[in-house]
C-alpha positions in Angstrom: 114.8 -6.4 -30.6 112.2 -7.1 -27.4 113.0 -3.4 -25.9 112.1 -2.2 -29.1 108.3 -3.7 -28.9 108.4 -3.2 -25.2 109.3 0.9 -25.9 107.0 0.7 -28.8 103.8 -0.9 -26.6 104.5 1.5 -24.0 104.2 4.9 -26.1 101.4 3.5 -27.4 99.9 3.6 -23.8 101.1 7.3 -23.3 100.0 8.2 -26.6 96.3 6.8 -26.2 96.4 8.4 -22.7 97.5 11.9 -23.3 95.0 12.0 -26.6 92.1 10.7 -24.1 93.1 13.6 -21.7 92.8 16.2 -24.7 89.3 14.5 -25.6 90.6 12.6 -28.8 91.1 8.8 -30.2 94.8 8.0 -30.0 94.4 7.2 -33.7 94.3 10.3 -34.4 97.7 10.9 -33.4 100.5 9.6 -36.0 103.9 8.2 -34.1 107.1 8.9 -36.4 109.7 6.9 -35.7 112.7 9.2 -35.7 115.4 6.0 -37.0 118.7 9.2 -37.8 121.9 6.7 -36.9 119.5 3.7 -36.6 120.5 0.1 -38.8 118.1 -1.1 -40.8 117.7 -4.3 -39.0 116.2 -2.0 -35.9 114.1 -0.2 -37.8 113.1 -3.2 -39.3 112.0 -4.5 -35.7 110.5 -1.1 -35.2 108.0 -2.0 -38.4 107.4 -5.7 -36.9 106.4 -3.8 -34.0 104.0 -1.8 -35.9 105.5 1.4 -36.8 104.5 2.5 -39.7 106.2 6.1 -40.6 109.5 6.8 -39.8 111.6 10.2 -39.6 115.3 10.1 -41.3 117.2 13.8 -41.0 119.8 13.3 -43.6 119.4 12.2 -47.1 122.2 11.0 -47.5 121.8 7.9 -44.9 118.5 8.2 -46.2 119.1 6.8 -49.5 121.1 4.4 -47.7 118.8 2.8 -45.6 115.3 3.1 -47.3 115.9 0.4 -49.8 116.4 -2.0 -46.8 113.0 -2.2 -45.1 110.6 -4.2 -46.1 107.1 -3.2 -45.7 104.6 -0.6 -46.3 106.2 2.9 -44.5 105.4 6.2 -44.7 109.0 8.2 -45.1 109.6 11.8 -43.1 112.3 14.1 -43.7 112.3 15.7 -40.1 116.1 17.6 -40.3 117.1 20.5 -42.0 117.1 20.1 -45.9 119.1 21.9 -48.1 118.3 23.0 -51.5 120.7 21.0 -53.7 119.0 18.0 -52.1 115.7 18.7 -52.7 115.2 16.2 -55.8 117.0 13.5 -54.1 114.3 14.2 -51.1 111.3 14.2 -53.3 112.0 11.1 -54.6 112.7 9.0 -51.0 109.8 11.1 -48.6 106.4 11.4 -48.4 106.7 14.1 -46.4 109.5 17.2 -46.0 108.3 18.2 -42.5 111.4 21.1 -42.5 110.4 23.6 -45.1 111.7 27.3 -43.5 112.3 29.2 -46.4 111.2 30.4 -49.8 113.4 29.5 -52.2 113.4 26.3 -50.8 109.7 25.6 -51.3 110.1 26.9 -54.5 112.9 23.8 -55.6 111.2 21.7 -53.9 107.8 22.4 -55.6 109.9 22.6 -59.5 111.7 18.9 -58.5 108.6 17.2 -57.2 106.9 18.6 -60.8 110.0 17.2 -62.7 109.3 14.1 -60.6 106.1 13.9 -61.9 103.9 14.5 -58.2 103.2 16.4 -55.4 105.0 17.1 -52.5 103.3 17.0 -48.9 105.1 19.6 -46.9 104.8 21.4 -43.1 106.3 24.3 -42.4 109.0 24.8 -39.7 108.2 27.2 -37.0 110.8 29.1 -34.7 108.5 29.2 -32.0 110.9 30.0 -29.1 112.7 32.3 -31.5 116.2 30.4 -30.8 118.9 32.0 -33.0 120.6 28.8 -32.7 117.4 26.8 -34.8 116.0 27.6 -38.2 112.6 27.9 -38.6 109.9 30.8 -39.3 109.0 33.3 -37.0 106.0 32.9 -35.8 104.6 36.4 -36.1 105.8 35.6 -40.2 104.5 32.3 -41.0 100.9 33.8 -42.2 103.0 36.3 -44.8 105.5 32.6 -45.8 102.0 30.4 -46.1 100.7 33.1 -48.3 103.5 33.5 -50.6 103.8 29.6 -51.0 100.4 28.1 -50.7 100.0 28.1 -54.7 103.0 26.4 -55.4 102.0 23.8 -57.8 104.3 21.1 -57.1 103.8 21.0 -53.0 100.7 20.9 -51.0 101.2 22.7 -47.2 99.9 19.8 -45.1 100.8 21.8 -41.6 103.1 23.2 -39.5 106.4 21.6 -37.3 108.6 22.7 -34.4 110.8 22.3 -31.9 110.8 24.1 -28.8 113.6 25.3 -26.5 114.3 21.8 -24.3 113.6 21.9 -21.2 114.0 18.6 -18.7 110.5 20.0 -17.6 108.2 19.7 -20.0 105.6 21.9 -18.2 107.8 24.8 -19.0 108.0 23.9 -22.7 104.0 23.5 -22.6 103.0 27.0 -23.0 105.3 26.6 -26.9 103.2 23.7 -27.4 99.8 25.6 -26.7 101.3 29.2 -28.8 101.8 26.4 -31.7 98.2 25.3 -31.5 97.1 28.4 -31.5 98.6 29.2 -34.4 98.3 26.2 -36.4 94.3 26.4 -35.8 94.4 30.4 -37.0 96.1 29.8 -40.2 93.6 26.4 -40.7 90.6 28.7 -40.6 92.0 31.9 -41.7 93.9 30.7 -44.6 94.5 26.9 -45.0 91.3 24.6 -44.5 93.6 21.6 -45.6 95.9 21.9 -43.1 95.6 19.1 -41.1 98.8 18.2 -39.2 100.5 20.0 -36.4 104.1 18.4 -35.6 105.5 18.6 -32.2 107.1 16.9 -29.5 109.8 14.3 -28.9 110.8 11.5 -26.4 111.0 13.7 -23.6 107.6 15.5 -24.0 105.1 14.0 -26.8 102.7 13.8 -24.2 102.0 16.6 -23.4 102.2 17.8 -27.0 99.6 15.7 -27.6 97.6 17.3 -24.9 98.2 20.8 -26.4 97.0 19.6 -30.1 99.6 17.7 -31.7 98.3 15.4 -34.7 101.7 13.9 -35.3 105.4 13.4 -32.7 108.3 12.6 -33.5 109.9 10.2 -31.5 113.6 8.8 -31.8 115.5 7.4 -28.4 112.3 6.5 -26.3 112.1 3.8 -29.5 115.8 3.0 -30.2 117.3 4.0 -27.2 120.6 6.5 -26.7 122.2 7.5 -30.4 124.9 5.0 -30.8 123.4 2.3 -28.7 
């Protein structure tokens, strides 16, 4: 469990230095600990370490493996969701960071009702326009926000994606910076309370953060290789 606080400590650094190079506090950045395949006792390490929100992509494992930690956490769904699952969702996250369609806010925004709250969401973005991802076009997500932004039971905290991978990150930099852009036209155009903008992963959170990212998500530079 050392490698974990020693990976922990050291995107720490990178976070504090990439937010310093984009002329922010690194607190103003929020790490998610992506724990999808992860036992509890590791995550648990994680938490001793001082991670305090954590990313699951399946519910099922979700449901799983929540009960187990001990501790104060902030829960993320970060993987694709599917409707049927909404209610079991709103009642283990804080926070569906995957929401792509309308029918989907929709059920999520009835469950979270029956459930008696509200649901913090962000919106998934397409932003390299992969047909092999879901997500929102880009050139569509101020129509979707529209269309959605009243829905009683959710509140649109911001917007998420993942860009085409590339083993360098310079080249995905220029999806980071479209992102930005975007989030901070639909913040003053539309949505003052938008306040988070999700992007970037092991391989290139840092310079997400320098491109504007509030929150990364951040699974194997934690936990090491899936299955490890």
């Amino acid at each position: 469990m050392d490698a974990i606080k020693a990976n922990v400590a050291r995107i720490r650094d990178e976070i504090a230095r990439a937010a310093e190079s984009s002329g922010r506090a690194a607190e103003e950045v929020t790490l998610v600990a992506v724990s999808k395949t992860v036992e509890p006792a590791r995550i648990q390490a994680a938490f001793e370490a001082g991670i305090r929100h954590f990313g699951e992509n399946r519910v099922q494992e979700a449901q799983e493996k929540i009960p187990l930690i001990q501790g104060p956490v902030t829960w993320h769904m970060v993987g694709h969701l599917q409707r049927n699952k909404a209610g079991h969702a709103v009642e283990l996250f804080d926070m569906i960071q995957s929401v792509d369609t309308k029918r989907l806010a929709e059920t999520i925004s009835r469950r979270a009702l029956q459930a008696g709250r509200r649901m913090d969401v962000l919106l998934e973005v397409n932003i390299g326009g992969e047909a092999s991802k879901i997500g929102i076009p880009p050139e569509e997500i101020e129509s979707f926000l529209e269309e959605i932004k009243d829905l009683p039971g959710i509140r649109v905290r911001g917007l998420m994606t993942i860009p085409p991978y590339d083993p360098d990150v310079e080249k995905v930099r220029p999806y980071f910076r479209r992102m930005h852009e975007l989030f901070q036209r639909l913040k003053d155009k539309t949505s003052p309370s938008m306040d988070h903008l999700s992007m970037g992963m092991s391989n290139d959170f840092a310079v997400a953060i320098e491109e504007g990212a509030t929150m990364v998500r951040v699974g194997t530079a934690i936990f090491g290789a899936r299955g490890q």
